[in-house]
Residue, then its C-alpha position, 0 to 999 in steps of 0.5 A: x433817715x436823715x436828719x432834718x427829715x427826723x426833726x421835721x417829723x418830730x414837729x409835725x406830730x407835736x403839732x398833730x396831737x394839739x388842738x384836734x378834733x373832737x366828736x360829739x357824744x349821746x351824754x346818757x350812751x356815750x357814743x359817738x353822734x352819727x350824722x345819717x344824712x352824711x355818714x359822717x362823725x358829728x364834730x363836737x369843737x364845730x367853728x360855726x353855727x350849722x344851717x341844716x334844721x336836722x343837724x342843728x337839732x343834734x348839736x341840741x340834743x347833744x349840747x351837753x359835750x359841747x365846749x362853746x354852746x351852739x347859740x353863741x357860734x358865728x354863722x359859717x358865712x360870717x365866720x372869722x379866725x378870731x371868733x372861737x378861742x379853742x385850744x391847740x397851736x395846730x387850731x390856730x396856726x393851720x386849722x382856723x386860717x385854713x377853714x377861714x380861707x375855704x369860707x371866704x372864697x366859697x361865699x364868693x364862688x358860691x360853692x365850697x366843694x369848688x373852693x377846697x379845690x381852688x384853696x389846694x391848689x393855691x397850696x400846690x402852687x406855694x409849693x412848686x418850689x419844693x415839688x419842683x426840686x423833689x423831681x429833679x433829684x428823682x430824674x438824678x437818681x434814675x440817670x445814676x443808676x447804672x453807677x448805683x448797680x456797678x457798686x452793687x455788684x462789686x459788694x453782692x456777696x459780701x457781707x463782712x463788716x469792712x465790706x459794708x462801710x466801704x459800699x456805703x461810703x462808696x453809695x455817699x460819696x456817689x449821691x454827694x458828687x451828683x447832688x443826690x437826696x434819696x430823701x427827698x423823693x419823700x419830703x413833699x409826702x411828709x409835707x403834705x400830711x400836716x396839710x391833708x389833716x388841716x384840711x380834714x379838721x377845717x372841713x369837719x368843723x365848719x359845717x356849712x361845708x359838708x352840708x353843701x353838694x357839688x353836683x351830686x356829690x354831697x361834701x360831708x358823704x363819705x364814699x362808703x355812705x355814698x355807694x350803700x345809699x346807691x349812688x354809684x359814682x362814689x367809685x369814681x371818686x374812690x378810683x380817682x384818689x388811688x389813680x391820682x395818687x399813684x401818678x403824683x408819687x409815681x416818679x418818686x417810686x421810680x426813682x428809689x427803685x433805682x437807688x439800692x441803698x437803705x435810705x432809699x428802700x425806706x423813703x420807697x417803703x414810706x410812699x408805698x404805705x401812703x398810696x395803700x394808706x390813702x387808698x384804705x381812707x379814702x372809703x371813709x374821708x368826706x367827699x370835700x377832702x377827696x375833691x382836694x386830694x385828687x385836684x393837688x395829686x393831678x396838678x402835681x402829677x402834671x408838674x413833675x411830667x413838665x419839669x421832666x420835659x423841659x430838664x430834657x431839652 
């Protein structure tokens, strides 16, 4: 794996593990506090007071494993970065702009569901740079092919030592001449994961999110609730996650398909585990963080179509 892709990661994954969220537990069982209503694992290090009476009467009950106590918290409308001292770099740099971001624009569209889209796509956007570079080396990767295949057979059967560290520096010199990356299929992948988790603890700690519907979808409900409570169009969602992941990466794949080298095999690997992965999750993500994970796949989708089309005039 390249390099700053391995020093990229290292950092990501500190971040990760610092200020995340933690769930709330019956002091006398200690087990995790269920929501019923949503399905959804009762976030101890809320950012804000909830509305709901019923939720709020769990935080009460349970407030003994709570760090803040519940009648000192902000109400979710009025809440500001600044209020709540927890602790963790992630909290602070990602999780508590982000949850701040998603208010402010909710209580002007009067809908959070429709704010956690728009904030993910005003993310994409910032983004574009990025994405935009990441499809072009994927359209480059595909047009080499047929040299990539030319070195493949001039090495298929040999597998001696010397043999091997002549075809892979034939495979570099060839990505170095064209300009390619097989890395950087997949690095807006790995950029995605710090904001797909900042976005999840954002909405599992601001409750007034997940208390909130958009149309019938209730945002706190996880699919797998949603379908055993009889509302079937948790399918859809379900499928519109998978279908709108597959089309986002579905170039990307193409493109490492193309290109037989190692770093490509495990830049192809890792997105085929984040399709299955999301594809196992998304049964049990609120409905908030599938509404984000289908608009910035679709948009991205979208992008990569045109920036194809317009390479190709």
């Amino acid at each position: 794996m390249n390099k700053k892709i391995k020093i990229l990661v290292g950092v990501l994954l500190i971040v990760l593990v610092s200020g995340c969220t933690q769930y709330l537990k019956n002091p006398e069982t200690k087990k995790t506090v269920t929501y019923e209503k949503t399905g959804q694992v009762v976030t101890s290090n809320i950012l804000c007071k909830p509305k709901d009476p019923e939720l709020l009467k769990l935080y009460e009950k349970n407030k003994a494993n709570l760090e803040i106590p519940i009648e000192k918290l902000p109400e979710c409308s009025k809440f500001k970065p600044s209020d709540i001292k927890y602790k963790g770099i992630w909290e602070s740099i990602f999780v508590k702009p982000l949850a701040w971001t998603i208010v402010t624009i909710g209580n002007f569209v009067k809908n959070y569901g429709i704010s956690v889209m728009l904030v993910g796509l005003f993310i994409r956007i910032i983004l574009m740079p990025i994405s935009k570079k990441s499809a072009l080396q994927t359209k480059k990767m595909t047009e080499k092919n047929p040299e990539m295949q030319k070195i493949e057979k001039k090495y298929k059967d040999k597998t001696d030592k010397e043999s091997m560290m002549a075809k892979s520096q034939e495979t570099m010199m060839l990505y170095k001449k064209h300009g390619v990356n097989p890395m950087s299929g997949c690095l807006i992948a790995i950029l995605q994961l710090p904001l797909f988790f900042a976005f999840l603890e954002a909405i599992n700690r601001v409750p007034a999110i997940f208390e909130e519907k958009l149309l019938t979808f209730q945002l706190g409900t996880t699919p797998m609730v949603g379908i055993s409570n009889g509302n079937y169009l948790y399918i859809l969602l379900v499928a519109l996650i998978i279908a709108s992941t597959y089309f986002s990466m579905r170039d990307a794949l193409k493109g490492n398909q193309a290109m037989q080298s190692d770093q490509a095999k495990q830049s192809k690997y890792m997105m085929i585990f984040m399709i299955g992965f999301i594809s196992v999750a998304s049964l049990n993500l609120p409905t908030a963080i599938a509404l984000y994970w289908i608009v910035t796949n679709t948009f991205a989708a979208i992008q990569n179509m045109i920036v194809k089309r317009n390479d190709n005039k």
